[in-house]
C-alpha positions as CSV (number, residue, x, y, z in Angstrom):
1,X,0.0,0.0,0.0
2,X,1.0,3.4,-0.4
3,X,0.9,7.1,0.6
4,X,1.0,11.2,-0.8
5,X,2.9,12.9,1.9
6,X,3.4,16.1,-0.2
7,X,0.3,17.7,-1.5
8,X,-0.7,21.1,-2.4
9,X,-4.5,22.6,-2.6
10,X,-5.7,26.1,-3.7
11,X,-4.5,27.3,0.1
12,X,-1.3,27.7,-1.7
13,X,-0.1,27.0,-5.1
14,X,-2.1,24.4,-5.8
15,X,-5.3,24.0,-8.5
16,X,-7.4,21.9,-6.8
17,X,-9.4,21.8,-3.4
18,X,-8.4,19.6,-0.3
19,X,-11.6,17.8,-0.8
20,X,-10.8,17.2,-4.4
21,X,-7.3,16.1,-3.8
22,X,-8.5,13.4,-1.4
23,X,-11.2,12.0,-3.5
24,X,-8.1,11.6,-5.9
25,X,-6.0,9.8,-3.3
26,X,-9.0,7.3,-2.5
27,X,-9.5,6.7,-6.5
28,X,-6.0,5.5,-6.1
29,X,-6.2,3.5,-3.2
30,X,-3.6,5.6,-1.0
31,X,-3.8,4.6,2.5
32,X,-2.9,8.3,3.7
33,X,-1.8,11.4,2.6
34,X,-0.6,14.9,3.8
35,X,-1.7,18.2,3.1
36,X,1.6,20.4,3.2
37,X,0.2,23.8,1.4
38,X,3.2,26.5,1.5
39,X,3.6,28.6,5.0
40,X,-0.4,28.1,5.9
41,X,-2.4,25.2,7.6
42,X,-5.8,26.9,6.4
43,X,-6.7,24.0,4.2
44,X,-6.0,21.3,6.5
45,X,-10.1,21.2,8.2
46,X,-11.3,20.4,5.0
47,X,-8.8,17.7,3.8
48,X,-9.0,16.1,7.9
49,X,-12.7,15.9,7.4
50,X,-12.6,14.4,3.8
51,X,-9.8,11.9,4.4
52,X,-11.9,11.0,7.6
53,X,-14.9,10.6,5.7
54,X,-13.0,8.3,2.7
55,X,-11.0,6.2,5.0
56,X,-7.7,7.5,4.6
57,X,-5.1,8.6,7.2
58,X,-4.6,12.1,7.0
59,X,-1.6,14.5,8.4
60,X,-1.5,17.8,8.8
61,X,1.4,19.9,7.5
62,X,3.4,22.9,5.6
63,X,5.8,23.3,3.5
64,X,8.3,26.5,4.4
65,X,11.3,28.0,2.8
66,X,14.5,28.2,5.3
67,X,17.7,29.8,4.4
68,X,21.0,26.8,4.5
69,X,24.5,27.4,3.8
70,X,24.8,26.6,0.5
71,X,21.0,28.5,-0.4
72,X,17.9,28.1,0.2
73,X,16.0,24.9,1.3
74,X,12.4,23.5,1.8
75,X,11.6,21.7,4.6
76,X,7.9,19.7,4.8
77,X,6.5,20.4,8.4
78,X,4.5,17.3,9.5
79,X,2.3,17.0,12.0
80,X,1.5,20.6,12.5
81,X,-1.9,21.1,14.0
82,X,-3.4,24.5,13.0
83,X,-3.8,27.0,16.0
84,X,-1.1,28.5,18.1
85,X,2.3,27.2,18.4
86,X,6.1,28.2,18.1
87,X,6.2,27.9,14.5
88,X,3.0,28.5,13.6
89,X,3.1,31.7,15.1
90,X,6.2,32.1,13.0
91,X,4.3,31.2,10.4
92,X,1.9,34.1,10.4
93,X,5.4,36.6,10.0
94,X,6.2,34.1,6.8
95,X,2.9,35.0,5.1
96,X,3.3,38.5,5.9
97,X,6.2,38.2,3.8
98,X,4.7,36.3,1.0
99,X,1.9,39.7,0.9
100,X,4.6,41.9,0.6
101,X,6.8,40.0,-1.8
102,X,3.4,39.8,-4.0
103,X,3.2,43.2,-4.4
104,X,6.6,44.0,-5.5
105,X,6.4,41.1,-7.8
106,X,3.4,43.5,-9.3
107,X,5.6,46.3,-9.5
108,X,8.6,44.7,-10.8
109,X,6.2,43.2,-13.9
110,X,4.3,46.5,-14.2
111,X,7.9,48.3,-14.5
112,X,8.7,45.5,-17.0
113,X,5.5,47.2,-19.1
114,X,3.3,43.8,-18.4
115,X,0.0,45.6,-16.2
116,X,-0.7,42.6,-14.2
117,X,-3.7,43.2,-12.6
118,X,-3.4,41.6,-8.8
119,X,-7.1,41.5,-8.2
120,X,-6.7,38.8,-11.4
121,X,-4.2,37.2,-9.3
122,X,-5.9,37.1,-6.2
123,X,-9.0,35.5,-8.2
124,X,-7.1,33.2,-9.4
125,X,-5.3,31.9,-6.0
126,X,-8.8,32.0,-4.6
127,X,-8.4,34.7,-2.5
128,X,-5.7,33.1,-0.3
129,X,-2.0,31.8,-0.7
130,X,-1.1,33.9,-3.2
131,X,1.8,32.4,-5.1
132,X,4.2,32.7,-8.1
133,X,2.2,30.2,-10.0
134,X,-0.9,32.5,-9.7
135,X,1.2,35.1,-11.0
136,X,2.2,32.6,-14.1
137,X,-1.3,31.6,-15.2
138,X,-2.3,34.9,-15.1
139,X,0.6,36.1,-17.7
140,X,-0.7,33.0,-19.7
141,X,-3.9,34.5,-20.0
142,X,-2.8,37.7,-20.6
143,X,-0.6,36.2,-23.8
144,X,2.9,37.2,-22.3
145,X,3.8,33.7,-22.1
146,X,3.2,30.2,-23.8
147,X,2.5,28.6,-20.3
148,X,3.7,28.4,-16.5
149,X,7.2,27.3,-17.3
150,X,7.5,29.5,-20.4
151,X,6.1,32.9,-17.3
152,X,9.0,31.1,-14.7
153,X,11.9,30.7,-17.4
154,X,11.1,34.7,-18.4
155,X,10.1,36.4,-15.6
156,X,9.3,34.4,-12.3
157,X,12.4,32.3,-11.1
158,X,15.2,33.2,-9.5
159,X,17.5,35.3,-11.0
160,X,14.9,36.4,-13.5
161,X,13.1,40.4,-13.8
162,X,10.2,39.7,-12.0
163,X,11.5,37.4,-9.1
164,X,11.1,38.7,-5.7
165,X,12.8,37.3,-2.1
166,X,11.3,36.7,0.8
167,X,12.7,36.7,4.1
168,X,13.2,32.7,5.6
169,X,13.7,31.3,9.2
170,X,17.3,29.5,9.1
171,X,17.4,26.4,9.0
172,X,18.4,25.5,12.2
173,X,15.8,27.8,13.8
174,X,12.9,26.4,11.8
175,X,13.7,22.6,12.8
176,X,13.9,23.6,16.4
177,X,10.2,25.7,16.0
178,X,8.9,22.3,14.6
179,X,10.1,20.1,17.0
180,X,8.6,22.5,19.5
181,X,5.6,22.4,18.2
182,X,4.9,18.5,18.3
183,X,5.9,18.2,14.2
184,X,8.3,16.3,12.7
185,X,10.6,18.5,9.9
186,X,11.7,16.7,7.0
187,X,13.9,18.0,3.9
188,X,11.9,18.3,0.7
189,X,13.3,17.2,-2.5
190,X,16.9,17.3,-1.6
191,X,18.9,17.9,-5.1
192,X,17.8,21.6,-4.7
193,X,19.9,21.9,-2.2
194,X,22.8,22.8,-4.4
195,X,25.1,20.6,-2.8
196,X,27.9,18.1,-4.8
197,X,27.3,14.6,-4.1
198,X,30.0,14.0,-1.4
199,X,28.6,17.0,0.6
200,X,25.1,15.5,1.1
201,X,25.6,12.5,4.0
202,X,27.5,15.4,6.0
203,X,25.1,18.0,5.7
204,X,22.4,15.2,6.4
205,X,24.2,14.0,9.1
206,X,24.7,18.1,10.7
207,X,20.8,18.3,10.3
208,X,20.0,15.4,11.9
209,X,21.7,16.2,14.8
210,X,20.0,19.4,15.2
211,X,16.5,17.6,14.8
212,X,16.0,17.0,11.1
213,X,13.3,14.0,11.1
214,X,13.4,12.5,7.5
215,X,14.8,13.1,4.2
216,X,11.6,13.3,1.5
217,X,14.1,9.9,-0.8
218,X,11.0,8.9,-2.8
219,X,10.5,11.9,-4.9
220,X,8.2,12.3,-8.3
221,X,11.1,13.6,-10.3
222,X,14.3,11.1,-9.0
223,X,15.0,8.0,-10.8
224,X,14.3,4.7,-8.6
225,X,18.1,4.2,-7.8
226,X,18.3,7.8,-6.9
227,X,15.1,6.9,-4.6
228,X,17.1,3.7,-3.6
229,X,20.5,5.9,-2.6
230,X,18.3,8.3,-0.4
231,X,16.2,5.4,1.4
232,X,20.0,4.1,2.2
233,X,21.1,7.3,3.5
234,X,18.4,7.9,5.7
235,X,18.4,4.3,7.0
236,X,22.7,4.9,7.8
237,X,21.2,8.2,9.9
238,X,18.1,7.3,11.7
239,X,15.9,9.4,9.3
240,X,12.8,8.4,7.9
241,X,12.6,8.0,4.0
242,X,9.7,9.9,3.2
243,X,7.9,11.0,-0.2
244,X,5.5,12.5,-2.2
245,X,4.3,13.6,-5.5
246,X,4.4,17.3,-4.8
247,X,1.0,17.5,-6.5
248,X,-0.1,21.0,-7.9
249,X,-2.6,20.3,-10.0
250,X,-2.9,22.2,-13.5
251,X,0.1,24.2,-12.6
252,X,2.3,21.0,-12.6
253,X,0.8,19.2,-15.9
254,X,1.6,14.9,-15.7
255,X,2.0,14.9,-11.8
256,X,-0.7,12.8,-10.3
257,X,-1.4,12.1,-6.9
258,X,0.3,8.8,-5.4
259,X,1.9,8.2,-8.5
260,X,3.6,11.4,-10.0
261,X,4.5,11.0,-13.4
262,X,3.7,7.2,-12.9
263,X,6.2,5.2,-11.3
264,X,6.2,6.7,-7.9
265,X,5.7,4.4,-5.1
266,X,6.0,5.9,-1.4
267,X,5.7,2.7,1.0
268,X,3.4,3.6,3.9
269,X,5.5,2.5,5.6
270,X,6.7,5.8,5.9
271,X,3.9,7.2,7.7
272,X,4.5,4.6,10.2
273,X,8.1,6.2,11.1
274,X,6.9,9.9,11.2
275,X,4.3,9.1,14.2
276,X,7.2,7.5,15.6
277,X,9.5,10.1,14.7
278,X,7.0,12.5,16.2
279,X,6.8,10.7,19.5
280,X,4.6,8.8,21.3
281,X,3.0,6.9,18.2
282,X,-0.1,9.4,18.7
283,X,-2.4,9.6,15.4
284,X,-3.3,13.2,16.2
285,X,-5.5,14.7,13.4
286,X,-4.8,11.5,11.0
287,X,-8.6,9.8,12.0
288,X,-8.5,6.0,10.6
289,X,-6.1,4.3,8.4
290,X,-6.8,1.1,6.4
């Protein structure tokens, strides 16, 4: 059997609604999955209910930028229960970010000539967790670009006119906030950590010792010895091998839920060693599992 441990709905950048995305986990017999919408929990009541009402194990979560040595990193946040909390009152400085990095991004296209219009933006994120995809489908409908990749590649990514920083939690900082919180922090899809091969068991190894819970090893986009390589390293560190499709609906064409782009396999298994990791083997907000 197997799981979807990184998921995002229209609460972030994401196409589809939590209720949506679990009726697509249960059409492909997943056993659980988790919600992990960028630097909000506002989507996780509806998917808890859903998943509870199809059977499936459900955990709450986040995904969140942190600054690392080498550059930036993305660390999945399981576990996190929405309310008050060390990092999720971090969290509500993150978004404030995100608003004001969403309105430069605005200016920096409108000084480019393109008039976005970010009430077009806003409609199209749904009124919440406005994100650079929102921004790309938006220039796709204003004929700027081909598509989402052609608006990134031109204007949205790093390095590019119209790309904007935000302001992260260090690494470090963020793991401790999550571990304080009753969560479990895992790093998302590793090879954008910019590292060379040799230097990914020691920075692993650094992490873990500071509280780093898993390594995401079965990832939509890494070959299965690549997936193999990672499962090894977290089983040499104490880590649990975790994975996901990193779902996004329309604005990540070909990426299906518990199955990517069609071989992807996450063993639930993996769910099993996050409650541990987490402590105390408590379901929390999960409900049932099959």
């Amino acid at each position: 059997m197997a799981v979807d441990l990184h998921l995002h709905s229209v609460f972030s950048d994401g196409s589809e609604t939590p209720s949506v995305i679990v009726d697509m986990a249960a059409r492909v017999g997943l056993t659980g999955i988790a919600l992990t919408d960028h630097d909000n929990l506002d989507g996780v009541p509806e998917a808890a209910a859903a998943a509870a009402a199809a059977g499936i194990a459900f955990v709450p979560g986040t995904e969140i930028s942190v600054n690392w040595a080498s550059g930036p990193m993305h660390l999945l946040i399981y576990f996190l229960e929405p309310g008050e909390g060390p990092l999720q009152d971090r969290l509500e400085e993150i978004r404030a970010g995100r608003a004001n990095r969403n309105t430069q991004i605005v200016d920096r296209l409108r000084s480019l000539g393109i008039e976005i219009d970010f009430d077009e933006v806003l409609a199209e994120a749904g009124g919440t967790g406005v994100g650079r995809p929102h921004f790309a489908a938006v220039l796709v409908r204003m004929g700027c670009v081909a598509d989402v990749r052609d608006a990134f590649d031109r204007y949205l990514a790093k390095g590019r006119p119209g790309f904007v920083d935000q302001k992260h939690l260090d690494a470090e900082e963020a793991i401790a906030l999550a571990r304080a919180s009753g969560a479990v922090p895992v790093i998302a899809h590793p090879h954008t950590l910019g590292l060379v091969a040799a230097d990914y068991a020691a920075a692993f190894e650094y992490l873990a010792a500071v509280g780093l819970g898993g390594i995401e090893a079965y990832y939509a986009e890494y070959p299965l010895e690549m997936r193999r390589h990672l499962a090894g390293l977290c089983e040499n560190l104490a880590l649990v091998a975790t994975g996901g499709s990193d779902f996004h609906g329309s604005y990540k064409p070909g990426l299906a839920v518990g199955r990517g782009y069609g071989d992807l396999v996450v063993p639930d298994m993996a769910l099993e060693e996050l409650r541990s990791a987490r402590g105390g083997g408590s379901q929390g907000a999960e409900g049932p599992a099959r």
